[in-house]
C-alpha positions as CSV (number, residue, x, y, z in Angstrom):
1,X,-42.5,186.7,189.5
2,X,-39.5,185.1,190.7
3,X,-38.6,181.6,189.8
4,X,-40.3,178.9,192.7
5,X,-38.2,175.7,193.4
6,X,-39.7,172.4,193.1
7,X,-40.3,172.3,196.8
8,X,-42.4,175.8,196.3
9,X,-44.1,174.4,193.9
10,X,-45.4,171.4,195.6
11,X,-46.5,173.4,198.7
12,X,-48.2,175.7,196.6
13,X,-50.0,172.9,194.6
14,X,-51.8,171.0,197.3
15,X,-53.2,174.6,198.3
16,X,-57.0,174.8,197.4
17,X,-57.0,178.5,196.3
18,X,-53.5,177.5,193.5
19,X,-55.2,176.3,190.4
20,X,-52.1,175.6,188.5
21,X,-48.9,176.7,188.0
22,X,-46.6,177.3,185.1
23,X,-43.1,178.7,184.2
24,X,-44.0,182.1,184.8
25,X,-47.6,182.6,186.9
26,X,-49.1,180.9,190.0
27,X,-52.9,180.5,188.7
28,X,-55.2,181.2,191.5
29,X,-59.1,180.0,191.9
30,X,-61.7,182.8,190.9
31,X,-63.3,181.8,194.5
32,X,-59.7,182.6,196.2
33,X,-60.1,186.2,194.1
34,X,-63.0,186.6,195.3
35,X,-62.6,186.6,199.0
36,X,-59.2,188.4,198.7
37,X,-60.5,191.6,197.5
38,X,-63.4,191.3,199.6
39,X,-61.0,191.3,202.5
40,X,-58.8,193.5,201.1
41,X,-61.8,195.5,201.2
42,X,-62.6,194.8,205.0
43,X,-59.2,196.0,205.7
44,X,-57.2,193.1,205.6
45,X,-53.5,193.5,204.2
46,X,-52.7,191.7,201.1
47,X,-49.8,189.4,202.9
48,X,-52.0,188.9,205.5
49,X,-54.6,187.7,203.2
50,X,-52.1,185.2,201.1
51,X,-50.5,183.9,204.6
52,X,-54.8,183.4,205.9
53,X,-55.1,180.8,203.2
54,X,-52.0,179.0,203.1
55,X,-49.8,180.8,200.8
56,X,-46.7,182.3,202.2
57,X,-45.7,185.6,201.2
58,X,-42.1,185.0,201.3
59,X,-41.9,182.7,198.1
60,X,-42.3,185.1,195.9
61,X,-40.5,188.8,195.4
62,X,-41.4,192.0,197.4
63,X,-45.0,192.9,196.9
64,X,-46.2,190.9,194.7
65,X,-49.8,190.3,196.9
66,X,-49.7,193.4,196.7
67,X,-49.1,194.0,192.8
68,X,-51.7,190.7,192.5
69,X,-54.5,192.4,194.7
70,X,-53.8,195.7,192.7
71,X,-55.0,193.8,189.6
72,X,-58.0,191.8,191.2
73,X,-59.3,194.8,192.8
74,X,-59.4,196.7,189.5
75,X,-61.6,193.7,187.6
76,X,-63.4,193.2,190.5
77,X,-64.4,197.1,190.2
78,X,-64.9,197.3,186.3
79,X,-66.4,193.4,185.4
80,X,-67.9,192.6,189.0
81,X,-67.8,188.7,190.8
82,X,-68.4,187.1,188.0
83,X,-65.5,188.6,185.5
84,X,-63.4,185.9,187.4
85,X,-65.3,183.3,186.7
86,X,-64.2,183.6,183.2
87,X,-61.1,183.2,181.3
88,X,-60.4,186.5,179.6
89,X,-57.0,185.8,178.2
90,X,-56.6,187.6,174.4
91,X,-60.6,188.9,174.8
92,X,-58.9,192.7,174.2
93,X,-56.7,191.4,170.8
94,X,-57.9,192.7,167.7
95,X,-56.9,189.0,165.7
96,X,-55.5,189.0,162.2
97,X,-55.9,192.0,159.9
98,X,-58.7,190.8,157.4
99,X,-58.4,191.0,153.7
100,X,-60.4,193.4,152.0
101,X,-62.9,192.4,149.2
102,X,-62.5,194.6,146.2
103,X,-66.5,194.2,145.7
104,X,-66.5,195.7,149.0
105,X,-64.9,199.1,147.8
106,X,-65.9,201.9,146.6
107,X,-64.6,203.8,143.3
108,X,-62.2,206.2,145.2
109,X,-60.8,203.6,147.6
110,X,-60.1,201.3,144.2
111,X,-58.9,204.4,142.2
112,X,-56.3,205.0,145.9
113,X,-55.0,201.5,145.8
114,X,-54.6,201.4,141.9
115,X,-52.5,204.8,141.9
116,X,-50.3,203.4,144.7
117,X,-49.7,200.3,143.2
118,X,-48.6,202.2,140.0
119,X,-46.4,204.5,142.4
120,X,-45.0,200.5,143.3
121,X,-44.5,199.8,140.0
122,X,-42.9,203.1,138.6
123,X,-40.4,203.1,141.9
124,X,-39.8,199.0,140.6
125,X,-39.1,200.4,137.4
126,X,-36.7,203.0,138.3
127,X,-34.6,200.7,140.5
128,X,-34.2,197.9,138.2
129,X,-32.9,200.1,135.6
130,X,-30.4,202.4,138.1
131,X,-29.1,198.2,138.8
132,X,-28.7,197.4,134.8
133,X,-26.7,200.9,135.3
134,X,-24.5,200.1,137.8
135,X,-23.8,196.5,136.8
136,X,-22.0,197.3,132.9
């Protein structure tokens, strides 16, 4: 998305289907979804669609209703209505590795990690001394 002036902005704001914007996105009501793809659906075009409830096409860069009903349609398709109703933000991220438990292990997984951490230790070995080498 291209960047909105203030003036944008403002108009978009007091729009119903705009729930908020931000820096980089224009946040639209799940409702306002909603009825877009349905229409989109019914034949509607997307700019058509955007200009029917207030929002005007031209603020923003060349099909982007078009990239935005792309998306919507897709969820709308795979989650149903209600997939819009919720915020689904960082649902698909896998979080921080967790630690394993070394009770957790069994004898070949702990025998694996204590032959590469003598591997570590050897290769430490070997470059400390090649270093006491090169330094007299």
């Amino acid at each position: 998305m291209q960047d909105l002036s203030d003036k944008q902005k403002r108009v978009l704001l007091k729009n119903p289907n705009v729930e908020k914007i931000t820096d980089k996105h224009v946040v639209y009501t799940s409702k306002f979804k909603v009825k877009a793809v349905e229409a989109y659906l019914n034949g509607k075009s997307s700019n058509q669609i955007f200009s029917d409830a207030g929002i005007d096409p031209n603020f923003f860069i060349t099909k982007y209703c078009q990239s935005c009903l792309k998306r919507w349609k897709k969820k709308y398709f795979e989650d149903g209505k209600k997939s819009f109703k919720k915020e689904s933000r960082g649902s698909g991220s896998t979080g921080r590795p967790k630690k394993e438990d070394p009770d957790d292990l069994t004898i070949e997984e702990l025998r694996a990690l204590v032959e590469i951490q003598q591997d570590l230790i050897d290769h430490l070995k070997k470059k400390k001394a090649l270093t006491k080498k090169t330094k007299r």
